[in-house]
Each structure stands twice: as C-alpha cells, then as structure tokens.
C-alpha positions in Angstrom: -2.6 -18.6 -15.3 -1.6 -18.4 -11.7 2.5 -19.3 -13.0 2.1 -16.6 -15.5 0.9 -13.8 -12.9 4.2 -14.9 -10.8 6.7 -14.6 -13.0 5.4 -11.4 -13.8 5.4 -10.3 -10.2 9.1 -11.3 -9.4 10.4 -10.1 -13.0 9.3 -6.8 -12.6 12.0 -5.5 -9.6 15.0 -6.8 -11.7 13.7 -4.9 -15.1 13.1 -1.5 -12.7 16.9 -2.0 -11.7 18.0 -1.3 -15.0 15.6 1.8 -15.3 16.7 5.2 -13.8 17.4 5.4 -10.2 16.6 2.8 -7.2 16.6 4.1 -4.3 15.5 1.1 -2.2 14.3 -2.5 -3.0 13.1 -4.8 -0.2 10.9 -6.4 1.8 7.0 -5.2 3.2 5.2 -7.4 5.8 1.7 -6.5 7.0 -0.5 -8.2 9.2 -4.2 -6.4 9.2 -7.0 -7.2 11.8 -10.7 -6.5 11.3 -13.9 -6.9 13.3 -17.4 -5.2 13.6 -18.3 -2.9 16.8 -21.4 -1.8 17.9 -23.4 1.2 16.1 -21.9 -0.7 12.9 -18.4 0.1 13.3 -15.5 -1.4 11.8 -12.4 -1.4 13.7 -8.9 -2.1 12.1 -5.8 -2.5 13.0 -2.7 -2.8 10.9 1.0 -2.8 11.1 3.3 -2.8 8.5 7.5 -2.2 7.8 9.4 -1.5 5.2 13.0 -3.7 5.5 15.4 -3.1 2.4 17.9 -5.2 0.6 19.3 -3.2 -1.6 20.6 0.5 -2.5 21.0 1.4 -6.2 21.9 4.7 -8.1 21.6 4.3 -12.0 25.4 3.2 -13.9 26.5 2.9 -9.8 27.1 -0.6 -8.0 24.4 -2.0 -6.0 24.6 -1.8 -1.8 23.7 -4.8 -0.8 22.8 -5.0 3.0 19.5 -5.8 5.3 18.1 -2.8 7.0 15.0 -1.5 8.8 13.3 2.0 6.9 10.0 2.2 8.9 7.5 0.3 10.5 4.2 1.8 10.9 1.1 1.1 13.9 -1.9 1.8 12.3 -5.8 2.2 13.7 -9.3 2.8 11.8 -12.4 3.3 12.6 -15.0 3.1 9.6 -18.9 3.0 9.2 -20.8 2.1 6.1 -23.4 4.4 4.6 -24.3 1.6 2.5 -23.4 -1.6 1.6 -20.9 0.4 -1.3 -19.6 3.8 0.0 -18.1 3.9 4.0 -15.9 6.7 6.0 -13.0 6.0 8.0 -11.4 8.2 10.1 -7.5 7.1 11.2 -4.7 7.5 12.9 -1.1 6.4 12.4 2.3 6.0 14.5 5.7 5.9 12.5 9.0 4.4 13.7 11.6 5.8 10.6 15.3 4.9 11.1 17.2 8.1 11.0 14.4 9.7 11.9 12.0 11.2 14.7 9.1 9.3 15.1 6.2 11.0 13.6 2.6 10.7 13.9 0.0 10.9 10.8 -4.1 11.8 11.5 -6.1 9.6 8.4 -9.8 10.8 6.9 -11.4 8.8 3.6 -13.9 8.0 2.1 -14.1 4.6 -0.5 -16.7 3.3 -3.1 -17.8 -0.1 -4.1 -18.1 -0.6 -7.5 -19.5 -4.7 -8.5 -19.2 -5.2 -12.4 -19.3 -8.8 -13.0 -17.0 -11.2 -12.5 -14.9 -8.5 -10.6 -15.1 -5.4 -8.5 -13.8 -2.0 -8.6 -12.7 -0.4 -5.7 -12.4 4.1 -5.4 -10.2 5.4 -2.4 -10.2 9.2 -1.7 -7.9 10.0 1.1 -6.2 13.5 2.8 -3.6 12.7 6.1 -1.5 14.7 7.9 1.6 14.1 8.7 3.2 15.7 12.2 7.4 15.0 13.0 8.9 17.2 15.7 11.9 18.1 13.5 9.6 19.5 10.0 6.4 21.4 9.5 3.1 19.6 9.1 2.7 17.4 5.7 -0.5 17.9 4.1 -1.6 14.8 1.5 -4.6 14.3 -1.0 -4.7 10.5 -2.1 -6.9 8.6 -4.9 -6.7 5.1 -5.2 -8.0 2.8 -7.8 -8.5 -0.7 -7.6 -9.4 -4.0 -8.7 -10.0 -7.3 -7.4 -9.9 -10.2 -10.2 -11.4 -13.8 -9.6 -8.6 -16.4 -11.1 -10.3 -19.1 -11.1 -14.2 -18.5 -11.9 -16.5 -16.1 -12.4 -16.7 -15.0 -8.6 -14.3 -15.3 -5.2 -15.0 -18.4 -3.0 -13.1 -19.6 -0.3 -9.7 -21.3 -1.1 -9.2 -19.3 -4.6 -7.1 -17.2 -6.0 -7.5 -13.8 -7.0 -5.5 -10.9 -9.0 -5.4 -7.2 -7.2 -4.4 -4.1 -9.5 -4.0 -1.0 -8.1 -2.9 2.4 -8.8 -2.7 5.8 -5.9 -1.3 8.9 -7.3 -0.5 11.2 -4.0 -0.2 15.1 -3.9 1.5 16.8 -0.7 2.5 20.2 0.7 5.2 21.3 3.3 6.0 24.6 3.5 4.5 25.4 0.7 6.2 23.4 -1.5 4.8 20.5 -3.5 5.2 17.1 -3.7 3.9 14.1 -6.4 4.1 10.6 -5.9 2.4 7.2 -7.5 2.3 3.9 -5.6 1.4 0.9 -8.2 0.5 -2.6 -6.9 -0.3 -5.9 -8.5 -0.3 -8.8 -6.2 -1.7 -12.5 -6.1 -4.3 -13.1 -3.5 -5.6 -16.4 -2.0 -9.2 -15.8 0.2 -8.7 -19.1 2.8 -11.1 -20.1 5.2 -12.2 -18.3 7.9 -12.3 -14.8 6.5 -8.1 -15.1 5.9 -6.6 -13.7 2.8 -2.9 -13.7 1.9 -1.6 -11.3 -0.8 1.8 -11.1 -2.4 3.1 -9.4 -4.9 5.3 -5.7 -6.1 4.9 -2.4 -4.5 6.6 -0.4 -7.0 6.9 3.6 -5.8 7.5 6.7 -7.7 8.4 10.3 -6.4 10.2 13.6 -6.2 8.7 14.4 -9.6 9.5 17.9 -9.2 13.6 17.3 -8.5 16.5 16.6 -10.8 15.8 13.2 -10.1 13.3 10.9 -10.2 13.1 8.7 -7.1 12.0 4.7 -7.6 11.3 2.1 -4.7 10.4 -1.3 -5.2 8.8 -3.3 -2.6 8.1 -7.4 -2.3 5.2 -6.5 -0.5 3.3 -10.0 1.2 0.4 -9.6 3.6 -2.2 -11.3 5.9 -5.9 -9.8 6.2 -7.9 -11.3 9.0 -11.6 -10.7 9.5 -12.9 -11.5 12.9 
C-alpha cells in the first residue's frame, strides 16, 4: 500500500507538466512547532518556503534553474471550545523575491469530525494581506480534510498515515476577484515523541478569471513537532 501511495505522489508533477500551463514546480519545506500555554492556549509557530526548479509555459521548453519564491514566518494563537471546534487568531510575515515584503493578519475557525477508522477535518479561514506597493488583499478560505490510518484501524506511534486535502480560496483587491484551489495528498509517519513527518504534492490552481489558467506544483515535505 504504502509503494502504491508513492508512486502516485511523485507521478503526478510529471503528468501536470504535460497539462496546460506550469508556472512553477519545486520544492516546500516546513518545520511547525506546537505547545500548550496557560488559559488553554495553543501556540504555533511555523515557517515555510517555497524554492522552484523549474519554469514551464504549455508547447514552450522548460527553465530549469534553483531559485527562492517566498519564505513565510508564521505565529498562532488558538483555544479549544471543545475537544472538536477551536479559534485561532494569526499573524504572518512574507519574504517574496521580487517583491516587498508583505505582512498577512490570520482569523479561523476549524472542526473535528471522528468517523471511524479516520477523521475529517473543516477549516474556515479569512486573512488579510498588507504589501507597501498594492492595496489590502481580502481572502475567505475552506479547507477540507482527511487523515487515513495505513496500517490499522487507528494512528499509533511509528505508523503511517494518508492526508487528503482540498482549500478552494476567494480574494478581493481593488475590487476585483480572485479564485484559487490548493489540493494536497501526502504520506504521513506519527514517530515518537509527538513528531510527524509528511511528504507528498502541493498542486495549486489560480487566476481562473484570466486568459490563462495558472498551475504550481509543489514537493511539499514537512516536520510537525508537539512540545
């Protein structure tokens, strides 16, 4: 199971090269860092960049070449209403090559859902985005997930896991509109400790509304540590 879900994952960014335009395909680290607070508070702090490889417009030859896009700081501070809904308030700061820094204010809510062997995860989120050189960015996010157990009917240390997830995203500049879908499916592993490493594709959608439809794929691999 676990060779099939691989193959998958790497065989997908070499099938979206032959489909429309690619904008970008690369690489996306993240390190995340939880613990509890007092009042019970969950503080996180994350940090992830976006490095691509390649640069590809549809029936044009690939530009191959390492580069940095963005690398973002991220904080959150969240507090459960109950052991399955919680609101987190945010705050983001963006380093974007060719591009003013820009900083982003985060509100959401999420929802728990447990149904069996796995769970189902509901993310509503708005942000705001503020660069010195554009008007304010207004987002409304939804994400769904899910979080499979490979290897029996529930997660225990030194496992595997599947994660699905889907986030369509709505925004408004100056008055004009903006659509975009972010679709994940990575492989997990929950180690000891309260560790989990995830890899697996980041593949991005957007500029729905313009002559052309803008793709970026993502090997997106991640450590999540729970203090």
């Amino acid at each position: 199971m676990i060779r099939i879900v691989w193959i998958i994952l790497l065989a997908l960014p070499m099938e979206l090269m032959g489909q429309g335009r690619i904008t970008n395909f690369g690489l996306f680290p993240e390190f995340q860092l939880g613990f509890s607070a007092a009042e019970n508070l969950k503080i996180t702090g994350k940090i992830e960049s976006q490095h691509g490889l390649v640069d590809k417009v549809a029936h044009e030859q690939a530009d191959w070449g390492l580069y940095h896009n963005q690398t973002d700081f991220q904080g959150f501070i969240g507090k459960p209403l109950n052991p399955f809904v919680a609101i987190t308030g945010g705050y983001q700061y963006r380093l974007e090559s060719g591009s003013e820094d820009s900083h982003r204010a985060i509100q959401q809510i999420s929802f728990l859902q447990r149904k069996g062997t796995y769970q189902l995860g509901h993310r509503f989120r708005t942000d705001q985005t503020f660069a010195p050189d554009g008007p304010v960015e207004y987002r409304l996010r939804y994400q769904v997930s899910i979080e499979i157990p490979i290897e029996g009917q529930s997660l225990d240390p030194g496992e595997f896991y599947l994660v699905l997830s889907d986030e369509p995203i709505y925004s408004l500049q100056s008055g004009e509109s903006g659509l975009e879908n972010r679709l994940v499916a990575a492989l997990g592993h929950l180690s000891k400790g309260k560790q989990k490493f995830q890899a697996g594709i980041d593949y991005r959608t957007d500029r729905f509304f313009d002559a052309a439809l803008r793709q970026r794929t993502w090997f997106k691999f991640g450590w999540y540590l729970s203090l």
